[in-house]
C-alpha positions in Angstrom: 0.3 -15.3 29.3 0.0 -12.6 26.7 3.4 -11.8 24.8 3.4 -8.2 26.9 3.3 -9.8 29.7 6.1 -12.5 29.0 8.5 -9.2 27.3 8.2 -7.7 30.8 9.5 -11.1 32.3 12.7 -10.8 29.8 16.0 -9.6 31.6 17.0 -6.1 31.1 19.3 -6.7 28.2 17.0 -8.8 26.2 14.0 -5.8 26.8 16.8 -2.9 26.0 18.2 -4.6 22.5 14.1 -5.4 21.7 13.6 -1.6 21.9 16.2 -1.0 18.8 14.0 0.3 16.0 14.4 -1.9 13.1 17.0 -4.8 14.6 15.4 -4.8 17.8 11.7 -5.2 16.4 13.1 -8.0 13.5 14.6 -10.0 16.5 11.1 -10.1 18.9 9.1 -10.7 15.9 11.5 -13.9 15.3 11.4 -15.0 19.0 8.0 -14.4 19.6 6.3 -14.4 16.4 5.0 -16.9 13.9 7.5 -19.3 11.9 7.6 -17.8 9.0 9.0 -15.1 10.3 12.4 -16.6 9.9 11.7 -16.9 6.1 11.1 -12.7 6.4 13.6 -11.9 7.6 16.3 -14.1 5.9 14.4 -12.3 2.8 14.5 -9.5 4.1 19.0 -9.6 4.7 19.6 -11.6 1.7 17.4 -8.1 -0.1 19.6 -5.7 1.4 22.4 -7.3 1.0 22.0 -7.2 -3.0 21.0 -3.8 -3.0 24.1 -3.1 -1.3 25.7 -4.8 -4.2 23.6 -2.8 -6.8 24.4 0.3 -5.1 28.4 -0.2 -4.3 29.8 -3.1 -6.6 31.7 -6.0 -5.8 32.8 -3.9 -2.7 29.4 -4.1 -1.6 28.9 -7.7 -2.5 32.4 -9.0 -0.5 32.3 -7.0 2.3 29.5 -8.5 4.2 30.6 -12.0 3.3 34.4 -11.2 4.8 32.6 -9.9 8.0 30.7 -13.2 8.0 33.5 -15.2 8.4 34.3 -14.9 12.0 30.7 -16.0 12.5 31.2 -19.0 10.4 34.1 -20.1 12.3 32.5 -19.8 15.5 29.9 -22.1 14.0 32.2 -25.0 13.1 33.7 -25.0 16.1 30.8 -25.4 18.1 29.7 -28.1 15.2 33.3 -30.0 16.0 33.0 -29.5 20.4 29.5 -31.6 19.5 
């Protein structure tokens, strides 16, 4: 099964968030692409996000990490439920 073929078998979320431009090609290129793709992309974010800094300050260094932090208490908890 070729990966067209198994992107047409997707629901019609998955397909519609896959046809985002940048986020949408990033996330099919992690699920369905080689390993290192992972190691791209975190590249990739942890780039932008210092550029941000570069371009904004310490605003632009914060900012991201306080809107992280919802997403890193969702993580312990499901690290405590086990």
């Amino acid at each position: 099964m070729s990966a067209a073929a198994h992107i047409h078998a997707l629901p019609f979320w998955q397909r519609l968030f896959f046809k985002i431009p940048v986020l949408g090609w990033v996330a099919r290129d992690l699920l369905f692409g080689d390993k290192n793709n992972v190691w791209f992309a975190l590249i990739g974010f942890v780039s932008l996000w210092m550029s941000s800094a570069l371009t904004f300050g310490l605003p632009g260094l914060y900012l991201p990490a306080v809107a992280m932090v919802p997403v890193v208490f969702l993580l312990l908890l499901l690290i405590t439920k086990g």
